[in-house]
N, C-alpha and C positions, 0 to 999 in steps of 0.2 A: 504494500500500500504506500502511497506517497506520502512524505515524511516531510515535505517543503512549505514553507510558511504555516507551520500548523499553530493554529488558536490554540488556547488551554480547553479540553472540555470540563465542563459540571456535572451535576448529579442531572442536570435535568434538560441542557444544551449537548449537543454534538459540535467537535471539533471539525473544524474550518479548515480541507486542504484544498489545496492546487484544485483536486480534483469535485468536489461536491461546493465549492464557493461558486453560485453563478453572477456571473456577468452578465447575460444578457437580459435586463429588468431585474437588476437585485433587489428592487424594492419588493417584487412579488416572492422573497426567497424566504425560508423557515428551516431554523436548526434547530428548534425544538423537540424534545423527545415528544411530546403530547401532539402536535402535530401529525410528526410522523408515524407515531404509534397509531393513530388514528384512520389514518390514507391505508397504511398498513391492512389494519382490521376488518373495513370494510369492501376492502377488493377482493376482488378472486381469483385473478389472473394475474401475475406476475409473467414478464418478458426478459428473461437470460442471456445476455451478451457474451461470446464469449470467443478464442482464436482456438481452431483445431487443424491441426497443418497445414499451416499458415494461411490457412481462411476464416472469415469472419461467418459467426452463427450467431442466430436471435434465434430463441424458441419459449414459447408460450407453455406455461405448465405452472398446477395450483399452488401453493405454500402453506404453510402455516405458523403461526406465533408466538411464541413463549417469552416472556418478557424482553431479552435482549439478544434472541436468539429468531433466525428464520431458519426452518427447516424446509427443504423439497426432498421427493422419493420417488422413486421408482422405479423398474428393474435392473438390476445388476448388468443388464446386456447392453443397457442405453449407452451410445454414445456418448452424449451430455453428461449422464452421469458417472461415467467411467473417465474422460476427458477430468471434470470438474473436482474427480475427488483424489486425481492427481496434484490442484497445489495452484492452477493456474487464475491468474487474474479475472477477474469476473465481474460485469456490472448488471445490474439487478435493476427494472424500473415497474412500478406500478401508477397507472392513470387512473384516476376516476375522471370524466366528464360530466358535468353540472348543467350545462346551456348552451345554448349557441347565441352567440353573440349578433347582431344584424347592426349593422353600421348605415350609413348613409352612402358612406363610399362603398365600393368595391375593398377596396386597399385595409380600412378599417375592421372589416368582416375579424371574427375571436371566436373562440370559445369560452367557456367558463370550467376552469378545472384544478383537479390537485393531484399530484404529482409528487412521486418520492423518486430517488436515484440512489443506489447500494454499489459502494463498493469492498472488494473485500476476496478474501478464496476461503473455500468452501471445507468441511474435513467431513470422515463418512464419520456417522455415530455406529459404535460398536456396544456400548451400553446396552442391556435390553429393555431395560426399565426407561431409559432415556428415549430410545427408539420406540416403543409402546404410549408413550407421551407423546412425543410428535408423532404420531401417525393419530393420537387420541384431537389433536392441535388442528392437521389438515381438515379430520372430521367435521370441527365444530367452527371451522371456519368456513366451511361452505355451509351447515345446517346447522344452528345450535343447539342444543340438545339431543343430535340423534347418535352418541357416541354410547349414551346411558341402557338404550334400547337394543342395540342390535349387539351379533354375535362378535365378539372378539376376532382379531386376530390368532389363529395358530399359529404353533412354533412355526410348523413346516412354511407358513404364510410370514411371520417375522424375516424366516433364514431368507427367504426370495424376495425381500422388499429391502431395496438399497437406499436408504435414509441420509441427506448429506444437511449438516450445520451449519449456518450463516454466522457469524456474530456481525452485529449491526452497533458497528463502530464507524465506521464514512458512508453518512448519509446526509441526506437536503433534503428538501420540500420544496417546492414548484406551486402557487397559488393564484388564480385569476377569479375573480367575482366580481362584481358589478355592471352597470350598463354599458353601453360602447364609448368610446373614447373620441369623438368627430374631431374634425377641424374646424374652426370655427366658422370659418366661411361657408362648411356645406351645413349648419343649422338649422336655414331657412329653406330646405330644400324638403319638395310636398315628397318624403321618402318616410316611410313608418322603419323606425327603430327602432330598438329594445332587445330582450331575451326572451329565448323560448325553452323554457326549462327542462332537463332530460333528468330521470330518476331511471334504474331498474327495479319495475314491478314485476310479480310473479302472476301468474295466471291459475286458476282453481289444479290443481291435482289430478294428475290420472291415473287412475290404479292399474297395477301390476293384473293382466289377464290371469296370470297363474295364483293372484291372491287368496289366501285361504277365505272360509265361509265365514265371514262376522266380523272382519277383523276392516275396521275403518282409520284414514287418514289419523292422526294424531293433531294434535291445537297444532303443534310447533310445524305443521306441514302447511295447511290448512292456513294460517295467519303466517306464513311468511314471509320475511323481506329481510331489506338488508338493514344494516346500521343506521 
């Protein structure tokens, strides 16, 4: 990790390197752990940067949380995570999208979003107890609640699931909210501005064809959403 101009961190700020201080609109920038922790919790998709003989890879895949710690897994055969739990550098980013922004101009058009950036290298978890947590982590970050219901993982299912550790130590936040930004000269222009605000909602439930007899949706299925 880059070691150059670093800030001091706090118990509750992340240090400031080369690499997670942005420049471009640092007014919109957050090193806050609360922040970040936040973007963190309610995404679900997390995007993996990463170099694998001598080319560059992004790839999409879930994560989950444990206080200072992000875990992702998946089989031992993966590319990604066979590459990843070798040592190499690696950047991590999670978007949420909020709005779209409609400007006057063309040129002013935005979004409304928040935005984390991870850097750092990954180590596999050999712990079982440790690995049984994060995979309990992924669960409940895509559904909360349904890690207390269903069946465990098996050993045989422990041994085949490749578990890799983040610590989340160089990170930022990325933030835009409000209306659009015009120039003052196009003000007066008969153009409708504003935001048109985007949430992910869930749609009602469809059960499993092969569902047992009597056995209905649960509250936490049924009343879902995100954070």
């Amino acid at each position: 990790m880059s070691q150059l101009n670093v800030q001091p961190q706090s118990e509750t700020q992340f240090s400031q390197t080369d690499r997670t201080t942005v420049t471009r609109l640092p007014k919109r920038a957050k090193y806050d752990q609360e922040t970040v922790y936040a973007i963190l919790d309610e995404g679900l998709v997390c995007h993996i940067g990463f170099v694998v003989e001598g080319f560059p890879s992004v790839i999409p895949t879930a994560y989950g949380r444990i206080d200072d710690m992000l875990y992702i897994h998946g089989s031992p055969a993966s590319r990604m995570l066979r590459t990843l739990q070798g040592g190499v550098d690696i950047c991590v980013t999670v978007t949420l999208i909020d709005g779209l922004v409609l400007a006057r101009s063309a040129f002013h058009h935005s979004m409304n979003y928040r935005s984390v950036v991870i850097y750092g290298r990954a180590s596999a978890v050999s712990d079982p107890q440790q690995k049984s947590e994060a995979l309990r982590a992924f669960t409940e970050q895509v559904v909360p609640g349904r890690w207390a219901e269903v069946r465990l993982p098996s050993r045989a299912e422990l041994a085949g699931t490749l578990v890799l550790a983040l610590p989340l130590v160089e990170a930022s936040a990325k933030v835009r909210t409000g209306p659009p930004v015009d120039d003052e000269a196009d003000l007066g222009l008969s153009v409708w501005a504003g935001v048109i605000p985007l949430q992910t909602v869930a749609a009602p439930p469809l059960d499993d064809p092969l569902l047992g007899s009597g056995i209905t949706a649960p509250e936490y299925v049924r009343r879902y959403s995100r954070p």
